[in-house]
C-alpha angles and dihedrals in degrees: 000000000000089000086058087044095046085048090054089046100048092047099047087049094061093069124207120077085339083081085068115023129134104248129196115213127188136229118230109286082349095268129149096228102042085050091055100046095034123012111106115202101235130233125280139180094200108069122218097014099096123099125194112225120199134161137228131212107143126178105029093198093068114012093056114353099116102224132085097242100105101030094146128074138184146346092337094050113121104190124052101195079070108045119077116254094241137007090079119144096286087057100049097047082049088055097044085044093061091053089045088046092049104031119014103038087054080056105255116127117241114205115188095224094193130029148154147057130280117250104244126197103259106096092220089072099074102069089055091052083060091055099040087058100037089052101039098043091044080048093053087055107050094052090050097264129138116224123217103180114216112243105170085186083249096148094178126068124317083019129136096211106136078166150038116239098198090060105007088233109145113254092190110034093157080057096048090048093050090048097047096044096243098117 
């Protein structure tokens, strides 16, 4: 909290176009839960001009744990031996709606600066994949957030990479499609 204060601060000192600019300010470790118990908005004297930033990963198991032992998520999973054990679609509309509850609805934005799930080697999980986007960012948007999916430009496996940085050609257009909402 006092490291997003000194950065307002800091900002707003320096004059010119920094007295009004839109600033974008973190929860602790970025996480939804810690953001909702213990961030505090800081100070401004320009009203109107803070966003709140938080990420989404949920559930580790498989949005970043690198194995192949949870390659399946949410309602359309078949094995549960391969599906996580929580993090499925009513936990991820109760996550965004906290942030909605505590942020949005008191009239501050909330952006998700980093989102999504690595792309592992079993060829089931793509489709999952698929699912998962599609559900979370559709989510995101119902509850008022903005969604800024996480490619990290990691083409191989366990890798973020929706496209290739060398051409720009989508490596993942299923994915794309699921994200933007055109599928």
């Amino acid at each position: 909290n006092s490291f997003n204060q000194t950065f307002v601060d800091a900002i707003r000192s320096t004059g010119g176009r920094n007295t009004y600019r839109n600033l974008v300010v973190q929860t602790f470790n970025t996480n939804i839960d810690h953001g909702v118990s213990f961030f505090e908005i800081p100070t401004d004297a320009t009203k109107d001009r803070l966003m709140v930033e938080a990420h989404f990963y949920d559930p580790y198991e498989f949005a970043l744990r690198e194995d192949e032992i949870i390659t399946q998520w949410g309602a359309n999973a078949t094995d549960p031996s391969k599906t996580p054990a929580w993090g499925g679609e009513a936990h991820v509309d109760a996550q965004f709606q906290k942030l909605k509850t505590k942020f949005i609805d008191q009239g501050i934005p909330v952006l998700i600066g980093e989102y999504g799930a690595i792309q592992k080697k079993a060829a089931e999980n793509h489709d999952f994949l698929i699912d998962y986007h599609r559900y979370v960012t559709q989510s995101m948007i119902e509850h008022g957030l903005v969604p800024f999916y996480w490619d990290n430009g990691y083409q191989g496996d366990y890798g973020f990479a929706l496209f290739d940085r060398n051409t720009g050609a989508q490596i993942h257009p299923d994915l794309v499609k699921a994200i933007t909402g055109e599928d």
